[in-house]
C-alpha positions in Angstrom: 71.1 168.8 1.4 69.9 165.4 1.4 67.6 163.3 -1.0 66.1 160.1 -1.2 66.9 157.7 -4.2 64.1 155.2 -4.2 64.9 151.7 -6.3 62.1 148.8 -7.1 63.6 145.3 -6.0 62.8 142.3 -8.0 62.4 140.0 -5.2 62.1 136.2 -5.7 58.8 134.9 -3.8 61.3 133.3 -1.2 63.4 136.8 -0.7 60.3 138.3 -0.3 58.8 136.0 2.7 62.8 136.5 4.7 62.1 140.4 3.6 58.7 140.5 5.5 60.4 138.5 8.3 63.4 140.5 8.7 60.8 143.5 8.9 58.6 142.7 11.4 61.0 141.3 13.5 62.8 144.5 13.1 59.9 146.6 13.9 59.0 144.3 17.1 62.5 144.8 18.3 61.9 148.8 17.7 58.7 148.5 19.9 60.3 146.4 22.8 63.1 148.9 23.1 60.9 151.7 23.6 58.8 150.1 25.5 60.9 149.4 28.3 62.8 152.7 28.1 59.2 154.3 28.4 58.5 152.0 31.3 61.4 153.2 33.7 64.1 150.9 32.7 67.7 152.0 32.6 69.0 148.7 30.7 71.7 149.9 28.3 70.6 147.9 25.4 73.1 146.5 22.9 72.9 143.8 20.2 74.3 141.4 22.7 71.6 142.1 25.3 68.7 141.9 22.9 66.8 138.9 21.9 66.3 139.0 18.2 66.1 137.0 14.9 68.4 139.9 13.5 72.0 139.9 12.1 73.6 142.3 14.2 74.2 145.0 12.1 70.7 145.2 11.8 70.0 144.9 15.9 72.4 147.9 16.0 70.2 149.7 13.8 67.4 149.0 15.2 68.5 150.4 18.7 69.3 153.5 17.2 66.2 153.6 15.4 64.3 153.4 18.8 66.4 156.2 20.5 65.8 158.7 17.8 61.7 157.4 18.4 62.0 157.5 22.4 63.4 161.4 22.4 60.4 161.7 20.0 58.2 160.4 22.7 60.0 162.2 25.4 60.0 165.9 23.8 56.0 165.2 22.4 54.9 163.6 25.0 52.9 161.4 22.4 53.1 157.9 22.5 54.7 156.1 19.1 54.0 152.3 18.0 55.6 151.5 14.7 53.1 149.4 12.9 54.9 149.8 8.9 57.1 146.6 8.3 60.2 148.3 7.9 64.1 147.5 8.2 67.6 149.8 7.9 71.3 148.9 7.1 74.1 151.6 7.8 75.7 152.3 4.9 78.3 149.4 6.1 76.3 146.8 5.6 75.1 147.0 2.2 76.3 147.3 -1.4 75.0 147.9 -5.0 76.9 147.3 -8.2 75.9 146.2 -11.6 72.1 146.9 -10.6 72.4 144.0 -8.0 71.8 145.4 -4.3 72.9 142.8 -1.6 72.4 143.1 2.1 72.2 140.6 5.3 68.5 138.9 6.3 68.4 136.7 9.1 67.6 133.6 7.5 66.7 130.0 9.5 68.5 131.3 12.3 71.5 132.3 10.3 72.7 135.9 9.1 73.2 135.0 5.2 73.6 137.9 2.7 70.9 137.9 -0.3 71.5 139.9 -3.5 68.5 141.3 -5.4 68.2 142.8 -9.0 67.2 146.6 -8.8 65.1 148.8 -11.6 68.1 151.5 -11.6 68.0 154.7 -13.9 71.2 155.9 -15.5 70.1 159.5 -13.6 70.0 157.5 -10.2 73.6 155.6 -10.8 74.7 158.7 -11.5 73.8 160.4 -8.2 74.9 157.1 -6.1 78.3 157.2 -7.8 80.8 157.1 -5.1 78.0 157.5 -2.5 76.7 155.2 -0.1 74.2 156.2 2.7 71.5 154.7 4.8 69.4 152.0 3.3 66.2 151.7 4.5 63.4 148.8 2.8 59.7 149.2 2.9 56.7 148.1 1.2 54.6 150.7 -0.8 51.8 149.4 -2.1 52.3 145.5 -2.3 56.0 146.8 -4.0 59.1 146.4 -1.8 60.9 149.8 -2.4 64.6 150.6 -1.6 65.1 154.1 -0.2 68.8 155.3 -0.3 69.7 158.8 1.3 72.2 160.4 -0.2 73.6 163.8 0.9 76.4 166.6 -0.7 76.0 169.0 -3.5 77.3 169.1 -6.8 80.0 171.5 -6.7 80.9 173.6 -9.4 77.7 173.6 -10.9 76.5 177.2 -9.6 77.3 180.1 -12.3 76.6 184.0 -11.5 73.4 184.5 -14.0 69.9 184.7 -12.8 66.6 183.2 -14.0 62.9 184.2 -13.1 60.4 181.5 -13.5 56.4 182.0 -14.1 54.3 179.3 -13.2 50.6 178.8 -15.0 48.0 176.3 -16.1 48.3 176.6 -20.1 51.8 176.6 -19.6 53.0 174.9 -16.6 56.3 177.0 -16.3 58.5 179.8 -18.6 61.9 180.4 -17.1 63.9 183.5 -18.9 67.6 184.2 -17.9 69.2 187.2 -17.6 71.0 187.0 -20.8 67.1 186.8 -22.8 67.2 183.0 -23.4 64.0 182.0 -22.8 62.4 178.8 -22.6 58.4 177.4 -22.0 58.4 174.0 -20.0 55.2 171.4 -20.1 52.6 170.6 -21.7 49.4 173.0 -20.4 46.7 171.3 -22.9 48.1 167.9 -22.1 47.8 168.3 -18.6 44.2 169.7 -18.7 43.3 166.4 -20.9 44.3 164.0 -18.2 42.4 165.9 -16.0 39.2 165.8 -17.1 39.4 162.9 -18.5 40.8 161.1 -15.0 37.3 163.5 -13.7 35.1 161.6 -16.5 36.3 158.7 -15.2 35.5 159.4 -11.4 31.5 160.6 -11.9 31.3 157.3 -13.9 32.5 155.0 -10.7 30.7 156.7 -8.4 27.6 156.3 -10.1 28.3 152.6 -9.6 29.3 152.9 -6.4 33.2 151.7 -7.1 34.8 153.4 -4.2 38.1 151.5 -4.4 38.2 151.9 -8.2 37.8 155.5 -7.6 40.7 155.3 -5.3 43.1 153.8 -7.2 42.4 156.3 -9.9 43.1 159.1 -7.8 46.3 157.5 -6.7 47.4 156.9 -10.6 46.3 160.4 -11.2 48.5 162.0 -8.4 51.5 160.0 -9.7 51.2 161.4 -13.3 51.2 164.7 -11.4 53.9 164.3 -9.5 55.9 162.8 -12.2 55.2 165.9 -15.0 56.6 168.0 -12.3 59.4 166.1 -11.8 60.7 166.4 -15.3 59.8 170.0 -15.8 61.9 170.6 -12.6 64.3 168.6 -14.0 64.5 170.1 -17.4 64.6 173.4 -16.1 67.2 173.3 -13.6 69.8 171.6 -16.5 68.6 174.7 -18.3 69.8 176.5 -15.2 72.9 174.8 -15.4 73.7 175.1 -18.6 72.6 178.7 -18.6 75.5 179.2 -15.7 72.4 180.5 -13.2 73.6 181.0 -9.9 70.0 182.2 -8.4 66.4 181.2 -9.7 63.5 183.3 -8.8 60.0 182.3 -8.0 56.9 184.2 -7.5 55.8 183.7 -3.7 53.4 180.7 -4.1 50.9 182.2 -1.1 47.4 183.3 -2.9 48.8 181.9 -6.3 45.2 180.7 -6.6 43.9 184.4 -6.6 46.4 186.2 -8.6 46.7 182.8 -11.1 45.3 184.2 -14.8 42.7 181.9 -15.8 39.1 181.5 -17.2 36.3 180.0 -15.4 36.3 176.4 -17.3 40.1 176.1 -16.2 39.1 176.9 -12.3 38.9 173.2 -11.5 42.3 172.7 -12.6 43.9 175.5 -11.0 42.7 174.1 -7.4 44.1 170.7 -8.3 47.5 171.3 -9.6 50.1 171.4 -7.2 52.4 174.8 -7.6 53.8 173.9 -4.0 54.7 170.8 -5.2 56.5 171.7 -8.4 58.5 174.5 -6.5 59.7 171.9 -4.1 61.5 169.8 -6.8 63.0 173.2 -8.1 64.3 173.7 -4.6 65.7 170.3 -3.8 67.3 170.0 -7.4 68.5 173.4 -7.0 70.2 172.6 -4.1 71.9 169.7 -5.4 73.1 171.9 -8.1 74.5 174.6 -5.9 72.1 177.2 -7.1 70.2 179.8 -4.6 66.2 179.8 -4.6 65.0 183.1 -4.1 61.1 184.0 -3.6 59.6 187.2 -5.0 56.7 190.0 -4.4 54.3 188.7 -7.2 52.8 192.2 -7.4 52.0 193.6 -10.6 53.7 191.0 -12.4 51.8 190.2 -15.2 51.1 193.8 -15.6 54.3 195.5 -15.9 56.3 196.7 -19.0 59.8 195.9 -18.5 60.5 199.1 -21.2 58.7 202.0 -19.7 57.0 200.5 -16.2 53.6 201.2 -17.4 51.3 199.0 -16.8 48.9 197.0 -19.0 45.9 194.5 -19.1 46.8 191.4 -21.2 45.1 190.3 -24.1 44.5 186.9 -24.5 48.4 185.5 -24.9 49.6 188.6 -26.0 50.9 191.7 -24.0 51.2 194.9 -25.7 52.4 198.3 -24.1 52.3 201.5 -25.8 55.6 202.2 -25.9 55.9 199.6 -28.4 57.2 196.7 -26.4 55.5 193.9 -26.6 55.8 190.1 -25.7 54.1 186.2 -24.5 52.0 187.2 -21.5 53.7 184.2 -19.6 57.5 185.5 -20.6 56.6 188.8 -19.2 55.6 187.6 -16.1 59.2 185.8 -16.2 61.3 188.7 -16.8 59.4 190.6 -14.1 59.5 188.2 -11.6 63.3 188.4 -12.6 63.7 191.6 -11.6 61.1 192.0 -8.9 62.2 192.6 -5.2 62.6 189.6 -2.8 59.4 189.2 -0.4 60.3 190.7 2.5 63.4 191.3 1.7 64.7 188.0 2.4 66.3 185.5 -0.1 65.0 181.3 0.8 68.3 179.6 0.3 67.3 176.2 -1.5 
């Protein structure tokens, strides 16, 4: 399993010009390599035999960037230009300590090293502890982003317990454990708020026309999103953890959107809200944690009593069978998804 930990640099406006420099000359060299390979030349490139304003590290990486893209071209058949400024150390060639990250840039016609402060969390230290993978620089949205893969699990982690997850709109997730402890993740009304308030927003722009307003909006929208379901993903699987879970189940995400419980005013926010999304970061942070993902036959779900097998309509929150048991709607759909068989009777390792 690998991930991708992603660091801001706080570049000076000098490191920044060599950083867009370095890039394009990088992504030129890419280009010309492929080029000629896709041309009929047999030249065996190396950084000797390439022409380049690269320290050599970085020419090596750059040759082995444009193999991986030429077997691309060669299996697709579909021509590839890079056009993203873009530029990759090995995991030789770069180092980060004390939140400083330093690596080479070719710099009036010199390879010099530069060292630039990073915006480093104590979660991300933690995973590059001891760790030190490809680094690859690019610019996302006028920011100039580190990406650092990192691969391995975190051994010892996985337990033998198992915990069935429900996913919803009123409340984004309720996770339940073999052992009863159950806990509800998220915040359902404050998620609904944002949304129509961020769909206020949008009628009022268009109105006036504001179509890169409107855009922007949507992209600070989608990272709110994206962020609330990386801490409920988060917070859940150090429940996991701390539970000793050795398998999670999920209910099998295909026609969620039908068999979702919801009212007609909350329609527009079920077909925005990303359940794919939020399963993803349960897989991949799974993973890491050694902990199995397996996917389950939604059927009947919400409906079943876990006491007797009967089944019931829910009312409002609360579910009610007449065998006495009752319970939260959402928990029930936890405990049932639990226990439910695996969709076609295969597990989806994480």
């Amino acid at each position: 399993m690998q991930i991708t930990i992603q660091l801001k640099l706080q570049l000076t406006k000098e490191q920044t010009q060599w950083l867009k420099e370095t890039s394009k000359e990088y992504i030129r060299l890419v280009n010309q390599v492929v080029a000629d390979w896709v041309g009929g030349s047999q030249v065996k490139h190396s950084s000797r035999t390439v022409s380049a304003a690269l320290p050599s590290a970085v020419k090596n990486q750059a040759l082995q960037n444009a193999k991986s893209v030429y077997r691309k071209i060669i299996k697709t058949n579909i021509p590839t230009i890079l056009r993203k400024p873009v530029c990759i150390w090995n995991n030789q060639n770069w180092k980060l300590k004390d939140g400083v990250i330093s690596f080479p840039l070719w710099i009036e016609g010199k390879s010099k090293r530069v060292a630039v402060p990073v915006k480093i969390t104590e979660y991300q230290e933690k995973k590059l502890i001891g760790k030190t993978g490809t680094l690859r620089i690019t610019e996302k949205s006028r920011k100039w982003i580190a990406q650092i893969a990192v691969s391995g699990l975190e051994t010892g982690l996985s337990g033998t317990g198992v915990m069935g997850i429900d996913l919803g709109l009123k409340v984004p997730a309720v996770a339940v454990t073999d052992t009863g402890k159950t806990k509800f993740f998220g915040n359902g009304r404050q998620n609904k708020y944002m949304k129509r308030k961020n769909r206020s927003k949008r009628r009022k722009l268009g109105k006036l026309k504001k179509l890169s307003a409107i855009r922007k909006l949507n992209n600070k929208e989608q990272r709110w999103m994206k962020d609330q379901d990386h801490k409920v993903s988060r917070q859940i699987i150090n429940m996991a953890i701390q539970e000793k879970v050795g398998v999670i189940r999920l209910e099998k995400l295909s026609g969620i959107r039908q068999t979702a419980r919801t009212s007609r005013k909350n329609e527009k926010n079920l077909h925005s809200w990303s359940f794919y999304r939020l399963s993803q970061f349960l897989e991949y942070k799974a993973a890491l944690a050694g902990i199995r993902i397996e996917y389950v036959d939604p059927k009947y779900t919400s409906q079943k009593c876990p006491k007797c097998g009967s089944l019931n309509k829910v009312k409002d929150r609360d579910y009610q069978c007449g065998c006495g048991y009752h319970t939260h709607r959402d928990r029930l759909g936890a405990l049932n998804i639990m226990h439910a068989p695996v969709a076609d009777g295969n597990s989806l390792s994480a």
